[in-house]
C-alpha positions in Angstrom: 8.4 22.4 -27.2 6.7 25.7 -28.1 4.4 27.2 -25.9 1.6 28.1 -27.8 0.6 31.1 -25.4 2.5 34.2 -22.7 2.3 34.3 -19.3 2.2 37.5 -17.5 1.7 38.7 -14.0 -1.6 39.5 -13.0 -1.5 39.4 -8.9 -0.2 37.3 -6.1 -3.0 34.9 -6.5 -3.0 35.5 -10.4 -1.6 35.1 -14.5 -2.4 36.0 -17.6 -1.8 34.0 -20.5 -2.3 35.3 -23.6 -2.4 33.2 -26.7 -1.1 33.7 -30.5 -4.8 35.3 -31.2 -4.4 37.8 -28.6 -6.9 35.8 -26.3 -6.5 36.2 -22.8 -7.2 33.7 -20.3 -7.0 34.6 -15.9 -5.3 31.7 -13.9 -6.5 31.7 -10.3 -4.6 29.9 -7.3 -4.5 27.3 -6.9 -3.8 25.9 -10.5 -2.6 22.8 -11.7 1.1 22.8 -13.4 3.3 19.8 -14.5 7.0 20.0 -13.5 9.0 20.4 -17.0 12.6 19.8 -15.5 14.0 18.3 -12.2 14.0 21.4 -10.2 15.5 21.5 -6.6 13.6 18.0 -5.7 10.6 18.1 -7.8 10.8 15.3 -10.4 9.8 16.0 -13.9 6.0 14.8 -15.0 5.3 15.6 -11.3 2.1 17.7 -11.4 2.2 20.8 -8.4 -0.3 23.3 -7.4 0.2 27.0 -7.5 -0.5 28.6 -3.9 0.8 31.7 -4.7 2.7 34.1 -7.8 5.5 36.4 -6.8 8.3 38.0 -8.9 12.0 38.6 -8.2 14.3 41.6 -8.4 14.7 41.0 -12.2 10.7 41.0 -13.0 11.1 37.2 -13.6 7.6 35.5 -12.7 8.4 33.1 -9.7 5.4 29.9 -8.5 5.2 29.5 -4.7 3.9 26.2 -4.2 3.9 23.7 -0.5 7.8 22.9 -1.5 9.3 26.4 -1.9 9.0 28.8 -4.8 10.6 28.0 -8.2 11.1 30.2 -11.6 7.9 29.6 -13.8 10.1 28.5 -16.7 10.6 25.2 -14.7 6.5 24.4 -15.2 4.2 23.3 -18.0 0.5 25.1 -17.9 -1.8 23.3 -19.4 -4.8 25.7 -20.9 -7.6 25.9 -22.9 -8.8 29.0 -24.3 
């Protein structure tokens, strides 16, 4: 599935998404997120809060949520802009 938006860094407790019109839209922790693949014992369909953003050696966006902290790419963000 295609997102229809992409997500940046914005701060530890922050994203950006940006969307195909160039709208921008600020994520706050905690937000909502649905598990898109069985990641390190989260089910997929699951729905996880974001506590906290972080980013690895290689600039890769990273969630921190009560279970540990997983690459973003394992999560679905639901938004409206």
């Amino acid at each position: 599935m295609k997102k229809g938006y992409t997500i940046s860094y914005g701060s530890t407790n922050s994203i950006l998404l940006v969307n195909s019109l160039g709208r921008i839209r600020q994520l706050y922790t905690p937000f909502r997120v649905t598990v898109a693949e069985d990641v390190e014992g989260l089910k997929s369909g699951t729905c996880v809060y974001v506590d906290e953003v972080a980013s690895d050696q290689q600039d890769r966006l990273i969630f921190i949520t009560n279970t540990g902290a997983y690459p973003h790419s394992s999560f679905r963000i639901v938004a409206s802009f």
